[in-house]
C-alpha positions as CSV (number, residue, x, y, z in Angstrom):
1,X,-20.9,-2.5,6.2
2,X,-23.1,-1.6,3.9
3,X,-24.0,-3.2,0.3
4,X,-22.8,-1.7,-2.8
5,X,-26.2,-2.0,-4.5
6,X,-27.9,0.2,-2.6
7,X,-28.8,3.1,-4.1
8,X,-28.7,5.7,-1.3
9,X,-24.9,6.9,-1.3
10,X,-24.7,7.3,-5.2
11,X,-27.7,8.9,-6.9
12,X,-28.4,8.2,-10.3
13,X,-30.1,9.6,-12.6
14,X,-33.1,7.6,-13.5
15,X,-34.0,9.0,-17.6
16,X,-33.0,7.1,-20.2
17,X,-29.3,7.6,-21.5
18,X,-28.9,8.9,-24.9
19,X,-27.0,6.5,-27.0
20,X,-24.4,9.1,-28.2
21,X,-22.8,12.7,-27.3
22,X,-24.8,13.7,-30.6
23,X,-28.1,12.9,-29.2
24,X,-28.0,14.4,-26.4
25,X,-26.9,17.5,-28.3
26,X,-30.1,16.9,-30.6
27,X,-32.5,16.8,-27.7
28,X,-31.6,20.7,-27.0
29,X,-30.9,23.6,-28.9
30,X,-26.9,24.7,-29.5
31,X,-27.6,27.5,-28.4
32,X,-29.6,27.2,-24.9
33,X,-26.0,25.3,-24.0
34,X,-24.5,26.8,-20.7
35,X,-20.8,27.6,-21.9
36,X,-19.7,25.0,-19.3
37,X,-21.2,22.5,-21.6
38,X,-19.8,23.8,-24.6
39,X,-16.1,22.9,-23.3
40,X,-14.5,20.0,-25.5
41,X,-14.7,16.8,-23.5
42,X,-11.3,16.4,-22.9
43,X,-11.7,19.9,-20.5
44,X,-14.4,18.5,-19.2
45,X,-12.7,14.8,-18.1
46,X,-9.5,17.4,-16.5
47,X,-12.0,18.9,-14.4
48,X,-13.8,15.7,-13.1
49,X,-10.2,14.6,-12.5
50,X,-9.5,17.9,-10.3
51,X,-12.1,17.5,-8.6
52,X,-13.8,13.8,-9.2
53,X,-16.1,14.6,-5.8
54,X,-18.2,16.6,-8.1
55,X,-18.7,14.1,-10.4
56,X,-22.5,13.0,-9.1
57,X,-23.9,16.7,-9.5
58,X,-22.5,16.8,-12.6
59,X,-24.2,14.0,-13.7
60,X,-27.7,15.7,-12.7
61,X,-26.7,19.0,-14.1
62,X,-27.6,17.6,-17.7
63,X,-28.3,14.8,-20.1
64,X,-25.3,16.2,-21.8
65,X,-23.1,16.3,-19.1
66,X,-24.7,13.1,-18.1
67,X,-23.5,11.9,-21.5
68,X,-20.1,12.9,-20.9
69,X,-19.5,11.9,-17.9
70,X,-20.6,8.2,-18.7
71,X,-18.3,8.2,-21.2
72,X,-15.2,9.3,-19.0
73,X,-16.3,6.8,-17.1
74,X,-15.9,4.1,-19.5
75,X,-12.2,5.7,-20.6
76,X,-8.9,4.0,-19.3
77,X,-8.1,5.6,-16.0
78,X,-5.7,8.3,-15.8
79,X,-5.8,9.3,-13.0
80,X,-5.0,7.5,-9.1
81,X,-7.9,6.6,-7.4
82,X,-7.0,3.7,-5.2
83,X,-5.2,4.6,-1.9
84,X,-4.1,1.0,-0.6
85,X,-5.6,-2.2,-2.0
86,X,-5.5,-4.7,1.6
87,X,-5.2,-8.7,1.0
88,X,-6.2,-10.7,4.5
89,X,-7.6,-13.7,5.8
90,X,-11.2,-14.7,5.7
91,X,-13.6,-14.9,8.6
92,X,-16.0,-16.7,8.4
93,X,-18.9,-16.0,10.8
94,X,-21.2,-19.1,10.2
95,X,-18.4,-21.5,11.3
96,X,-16.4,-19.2,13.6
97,X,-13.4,-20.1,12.1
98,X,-10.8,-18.9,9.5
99,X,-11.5,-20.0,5.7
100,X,-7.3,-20.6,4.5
101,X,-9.0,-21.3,0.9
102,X,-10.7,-17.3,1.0
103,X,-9.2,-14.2,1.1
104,X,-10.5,-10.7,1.9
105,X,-10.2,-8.0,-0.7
106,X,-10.6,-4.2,0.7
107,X,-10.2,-1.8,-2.1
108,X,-9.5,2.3,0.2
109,X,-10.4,4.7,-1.9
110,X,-10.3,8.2,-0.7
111,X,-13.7,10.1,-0.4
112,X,-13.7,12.6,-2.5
113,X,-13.0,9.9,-5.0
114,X,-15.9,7.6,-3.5
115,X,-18.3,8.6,-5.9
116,X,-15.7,8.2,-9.6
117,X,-15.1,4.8,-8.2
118,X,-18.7,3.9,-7.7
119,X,-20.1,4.8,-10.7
120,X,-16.9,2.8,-12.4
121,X,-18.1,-0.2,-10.8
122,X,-22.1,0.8,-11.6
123,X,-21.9,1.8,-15.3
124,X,-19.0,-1.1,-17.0
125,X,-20.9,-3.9,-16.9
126,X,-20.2,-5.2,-13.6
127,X,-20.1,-9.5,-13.8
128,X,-23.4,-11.0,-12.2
129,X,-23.8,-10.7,-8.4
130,X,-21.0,-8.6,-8.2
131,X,-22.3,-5.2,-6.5
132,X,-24.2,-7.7,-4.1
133,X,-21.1,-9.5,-2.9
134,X,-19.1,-5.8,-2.3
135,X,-19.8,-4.0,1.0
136,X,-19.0,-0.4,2.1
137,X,-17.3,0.7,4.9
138,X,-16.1,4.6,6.1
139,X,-12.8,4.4,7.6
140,X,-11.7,6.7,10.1
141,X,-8.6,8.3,8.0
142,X,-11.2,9.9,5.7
143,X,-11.6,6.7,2.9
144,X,-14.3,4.6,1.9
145,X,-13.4,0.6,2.2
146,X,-15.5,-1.5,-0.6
147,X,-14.8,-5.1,0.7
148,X,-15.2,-8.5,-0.8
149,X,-14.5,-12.1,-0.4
150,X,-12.7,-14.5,-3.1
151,X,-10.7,-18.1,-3.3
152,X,-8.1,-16.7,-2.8
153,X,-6.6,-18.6,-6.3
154,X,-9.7,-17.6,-8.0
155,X,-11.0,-21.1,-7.8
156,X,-14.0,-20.2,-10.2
157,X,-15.0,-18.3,-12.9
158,X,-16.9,-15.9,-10.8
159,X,-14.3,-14.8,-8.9
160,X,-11.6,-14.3,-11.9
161,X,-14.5,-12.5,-13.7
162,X,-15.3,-10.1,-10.7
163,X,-11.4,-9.9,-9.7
164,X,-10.2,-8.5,-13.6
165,X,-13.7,-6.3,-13.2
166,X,-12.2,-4.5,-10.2
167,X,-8.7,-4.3,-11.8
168,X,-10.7,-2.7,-14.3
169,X,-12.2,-0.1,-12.1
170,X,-9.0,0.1,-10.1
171,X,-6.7,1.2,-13.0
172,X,-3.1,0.2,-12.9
173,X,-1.5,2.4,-10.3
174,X,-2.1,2.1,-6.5
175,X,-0.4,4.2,-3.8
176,X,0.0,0.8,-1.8
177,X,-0.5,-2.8,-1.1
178,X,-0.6,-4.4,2.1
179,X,-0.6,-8.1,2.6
180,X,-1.3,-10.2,5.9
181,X,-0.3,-13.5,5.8
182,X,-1.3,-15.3,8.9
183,X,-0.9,-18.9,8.1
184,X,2.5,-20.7,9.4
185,X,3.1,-22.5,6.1
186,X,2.7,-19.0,4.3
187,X,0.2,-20.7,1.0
188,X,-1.8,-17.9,0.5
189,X,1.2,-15.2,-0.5
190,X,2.1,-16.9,-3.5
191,X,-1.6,-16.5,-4.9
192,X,-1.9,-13.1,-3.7
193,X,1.5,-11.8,-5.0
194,X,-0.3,-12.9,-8.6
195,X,-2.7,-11.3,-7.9
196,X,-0.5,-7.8,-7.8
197,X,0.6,-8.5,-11.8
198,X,-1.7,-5.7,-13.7
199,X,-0.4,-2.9,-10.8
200,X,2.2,-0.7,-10.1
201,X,2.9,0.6,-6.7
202,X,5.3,2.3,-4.5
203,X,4.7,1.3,-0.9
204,X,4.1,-2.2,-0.7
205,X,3.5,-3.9,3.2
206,X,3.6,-7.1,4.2
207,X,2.9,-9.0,7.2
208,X,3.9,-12.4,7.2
209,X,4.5,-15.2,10.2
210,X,7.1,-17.0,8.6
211,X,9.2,-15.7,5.9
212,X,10.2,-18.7,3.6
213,X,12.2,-19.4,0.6
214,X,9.4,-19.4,-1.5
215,X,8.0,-16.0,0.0
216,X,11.0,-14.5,-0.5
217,X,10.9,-15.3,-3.7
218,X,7.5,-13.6,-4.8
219,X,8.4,-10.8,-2.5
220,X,11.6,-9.9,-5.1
221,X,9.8,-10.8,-8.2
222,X,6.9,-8.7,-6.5
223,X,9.2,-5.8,-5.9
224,X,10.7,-5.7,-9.3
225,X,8.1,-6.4,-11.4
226,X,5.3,-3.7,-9.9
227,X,8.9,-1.3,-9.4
228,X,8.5,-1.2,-5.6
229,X,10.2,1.7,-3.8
230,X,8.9,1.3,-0.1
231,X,8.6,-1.8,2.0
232,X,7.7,-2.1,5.4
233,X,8.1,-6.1,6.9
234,X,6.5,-7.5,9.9
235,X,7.8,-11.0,10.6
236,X,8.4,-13.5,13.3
237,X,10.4,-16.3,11.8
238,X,11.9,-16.5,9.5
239,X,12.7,-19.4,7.4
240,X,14.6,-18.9,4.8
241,X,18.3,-20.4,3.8
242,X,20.3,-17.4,4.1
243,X,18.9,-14.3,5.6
244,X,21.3,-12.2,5.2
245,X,21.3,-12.5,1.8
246,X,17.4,-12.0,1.7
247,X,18.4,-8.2,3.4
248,X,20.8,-7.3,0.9
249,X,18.8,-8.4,-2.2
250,X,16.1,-6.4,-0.8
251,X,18.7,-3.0,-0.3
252,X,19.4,-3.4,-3.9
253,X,15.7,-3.1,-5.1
254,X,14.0,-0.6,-3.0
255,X,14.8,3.2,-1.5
256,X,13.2,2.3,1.9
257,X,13.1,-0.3,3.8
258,X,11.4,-1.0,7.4
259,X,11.7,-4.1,9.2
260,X,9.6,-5.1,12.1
261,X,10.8,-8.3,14.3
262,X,8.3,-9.4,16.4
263,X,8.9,-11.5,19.5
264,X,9.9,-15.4,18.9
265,X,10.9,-18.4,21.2
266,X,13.8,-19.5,22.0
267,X,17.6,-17.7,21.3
268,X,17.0,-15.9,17.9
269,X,17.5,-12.3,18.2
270,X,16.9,-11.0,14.7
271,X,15.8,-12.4,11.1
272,X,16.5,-15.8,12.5
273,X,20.1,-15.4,13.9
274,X,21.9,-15.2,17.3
275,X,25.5,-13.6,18.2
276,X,25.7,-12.5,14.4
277,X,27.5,-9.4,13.7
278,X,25.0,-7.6,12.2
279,X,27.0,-3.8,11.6
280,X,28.9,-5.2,8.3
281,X,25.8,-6.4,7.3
282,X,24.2,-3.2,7.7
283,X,27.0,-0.7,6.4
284,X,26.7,-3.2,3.4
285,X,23.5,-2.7,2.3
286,X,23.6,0.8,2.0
287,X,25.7,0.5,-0.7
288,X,22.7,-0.8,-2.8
289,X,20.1,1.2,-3.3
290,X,18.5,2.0,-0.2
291,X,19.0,5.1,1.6
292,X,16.8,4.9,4.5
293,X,17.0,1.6,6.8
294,X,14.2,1.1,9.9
295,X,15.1,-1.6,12.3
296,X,12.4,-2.6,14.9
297,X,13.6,-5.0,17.1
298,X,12.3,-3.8,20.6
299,X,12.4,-7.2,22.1
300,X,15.7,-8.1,21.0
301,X,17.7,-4.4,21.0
302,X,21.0,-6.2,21.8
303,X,20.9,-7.8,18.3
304,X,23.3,-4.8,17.6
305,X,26.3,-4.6,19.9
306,X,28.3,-1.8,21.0
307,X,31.2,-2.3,19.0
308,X,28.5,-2.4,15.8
309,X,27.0,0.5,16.6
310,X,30.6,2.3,17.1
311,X,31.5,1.0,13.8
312,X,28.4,2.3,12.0
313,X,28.6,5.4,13.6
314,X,32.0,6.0,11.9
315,X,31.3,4.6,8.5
316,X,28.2,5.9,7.6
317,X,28.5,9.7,8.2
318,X,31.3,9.0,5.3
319,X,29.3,7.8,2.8
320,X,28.3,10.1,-0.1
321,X,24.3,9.7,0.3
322,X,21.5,11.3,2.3
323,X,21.0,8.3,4.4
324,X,19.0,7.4,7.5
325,X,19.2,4.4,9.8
326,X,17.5,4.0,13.1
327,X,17.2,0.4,14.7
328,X,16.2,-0.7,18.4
329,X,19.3,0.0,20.4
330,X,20.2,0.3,24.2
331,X,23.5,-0.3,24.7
332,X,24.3,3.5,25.6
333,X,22.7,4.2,29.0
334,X,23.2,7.9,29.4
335,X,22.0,8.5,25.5
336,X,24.0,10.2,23.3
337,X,23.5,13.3,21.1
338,X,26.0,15.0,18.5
339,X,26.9,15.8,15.1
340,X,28.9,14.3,12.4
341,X,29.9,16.0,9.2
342,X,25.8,16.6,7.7
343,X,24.5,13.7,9.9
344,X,22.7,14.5,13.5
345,X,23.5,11.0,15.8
346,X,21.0,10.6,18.0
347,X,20.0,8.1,20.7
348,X,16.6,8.5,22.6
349,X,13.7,6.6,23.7
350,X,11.2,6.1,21.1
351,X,7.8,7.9,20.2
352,X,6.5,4.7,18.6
353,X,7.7,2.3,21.3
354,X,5.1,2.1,24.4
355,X,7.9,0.5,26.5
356,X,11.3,2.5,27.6
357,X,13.5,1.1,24.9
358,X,16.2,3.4,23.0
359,X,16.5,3.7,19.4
360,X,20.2,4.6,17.4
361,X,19.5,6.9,15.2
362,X,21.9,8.7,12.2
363,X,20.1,11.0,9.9
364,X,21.3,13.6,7.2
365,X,20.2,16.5,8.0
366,X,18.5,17.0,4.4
367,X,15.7,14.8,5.3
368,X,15.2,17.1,7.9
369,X,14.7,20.3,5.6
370,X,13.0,18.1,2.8
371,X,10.8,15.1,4.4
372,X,7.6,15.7,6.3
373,X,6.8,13.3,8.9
374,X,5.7,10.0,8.3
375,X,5.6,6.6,10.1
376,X,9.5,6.1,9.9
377,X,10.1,9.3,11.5
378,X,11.1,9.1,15.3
């Protein structure tokens, strides 16, 4: 990790700024103007925007384009520039222990973007100490991480000052939010799910131990109010008073849905329940509006039973939408491979799974003409 301050990654230019666009056009002639800086500004913010990796040499070019480009960067942004915004726990190194009051903010932004971002955070009056307390990090999948840590309720002033700065910077839409919530009585998801107000987001993914009444209740309003279309949750336990009706709400609200059950003691099998007929359940909630279910459940795959799986098998090829379910399955030994209608039933062992479990798998064959692969795809 690397400080924000330093000056090394992001050169600016040093000469003073001209107060206005029409100073800097004083300081040369009209007419010893390249025609790139006699575009309107307007043309010259849409090509920043195409191609916002530029945006440092175009600083140097000129004070005019200097000029301009200062003042884009002071506009409302128009444009996304934040690839995931990632909520965690706090470690902290001096004690060697986790801080449950701190959280720790990374803000991905992708590289060619690096640079627009950076000189948001430079050039709007960041609070004080800000740029000291935000480190840099490259990350492998070809984005830049700019970390910090805050109460994770903004206990003081510092921290709500810095936090609306970087919503700020940020703008309003995000490609997705990921939250890990690794304490057992779940208090810091509340706070973070506040946090989330100013944003809109698609792909929203949360990792949570236990899955409570309360979380489930910022999840929805989360969901709703930031118009959530894809949610992936990892969970152990959950907590709740009726799950079931926790998985249909959440079929009603969003397009995808992914659900990871990781292992738990004793009998529970799935979402909290054992010996629960789960394939009314399912068939149910894609009457909402989801259309593409993901159940991992490799330590449990007999949550679904033969006779559910038969049932869904029949039902959902007869529904009118271009639907996908897959869920951890191995109650057909030999596999199974066929066609149904414009649906391809499938069972296999799975690419994601390190272990030799089978996944059930009915898919329209549109997604197969019309989605590129991604992390639900088997």
């Amino acid at each position: 990790l690397s400080p924000l301050d330093d000056s090394s990654y992001l050169t600016m230019i040093t000469l003073p700024l001209p107060t206005s666009l029409e100073d800097a056009i004083s300081q040369r002639e009209v007419d010893e103007l390249s025609p790139f800086e006699c575009f309107p500004k307007e043309i010259v913010w849409k090509i920043i925007e195409f191609v916002p990796e530029s945006i440092t040499e175009l600083r140097l070019a000129s004070r005019l384009l200097q000029s301009l480009v200062d003042e884009y960067e002071r506009q409302r942004l128009t444009i996304p520039l934040v690839d995931e915004l990632f909520f965690d726990e706090f470690y902290d190194a001096e004690t060697d222990s986790i801080r449950r009051d701190k959280i720790r903010i990374s803000v991905h932004v992708p590289l060619r973007k690096a640079a627009l971002f950076e000189m948001r955070l430079k050039l709007r009056q960041p609070p004080n100490k800000l740029l000291e307390r935000v480190k840099r990090q490259r990350l492998i999948a070809e984005q830049m991480a700019y970390q910090i840590e805050m109460h994770s309720q903004l206990a003081n002033e510092n921290d709500r000052a810095c936090w609306e700065y970087l919503v700020d910077c940020m703008g309003t839409r995000l490609q997705q939010v990921t939250i890990f919530e690794h304490n057992e009585e779940g208090t810091q998801f509340p706070p973070v799910c506040a946090l989330l107000e100013a944003f809109q987001f698609e792909k929203f993914f949360v990792a949570i131990r236990n899955l409570n009444n309360i979380a489930v209740i910022h999840l929805l309003k989360t969901i709703d109010a930031q118009k959530v279309e894809e949610l992936e949750i990892v969970v152990h336990n959950v907590k709740a008073s009726t799950p079931e009706t926790i998985l249909l709400d959440l079929s009603s609200r969003v397009r995808s849905l992914r659900i990871r059950q990781l292992y738990v003691t004793g009998p529970h099998q799935f979402f909290e329940h054992r010996n629960v007929e789960w394939a009314p359940i399912i068939l149910s909630m894609f009457t909402g509006k989801m259309d593409k279910l993901i159940i991992e459940n490799p330590y449990y795959p007999e949550y679904l039973s033969r006779e559910g799986a038969d049932l869904i098998r029949e039902k959902l090829p007869l529904m009118d939408k271009k639907l996908w379910f897959a869920t951890s399955f191995d109650q057909y030994p030999k596999g199974l491979s066929y066609k149904c209608k414009r649906y391809l039933v499938h069972v296999s062992k799975s690419r994601l799974q390190s272990h030799s479990r089978r996944f059930l798998s009915i898919k329209h064959i549109w997604r197969f003409r019309n989605e590129t692969l991604d992390s639900f795809s088997f």
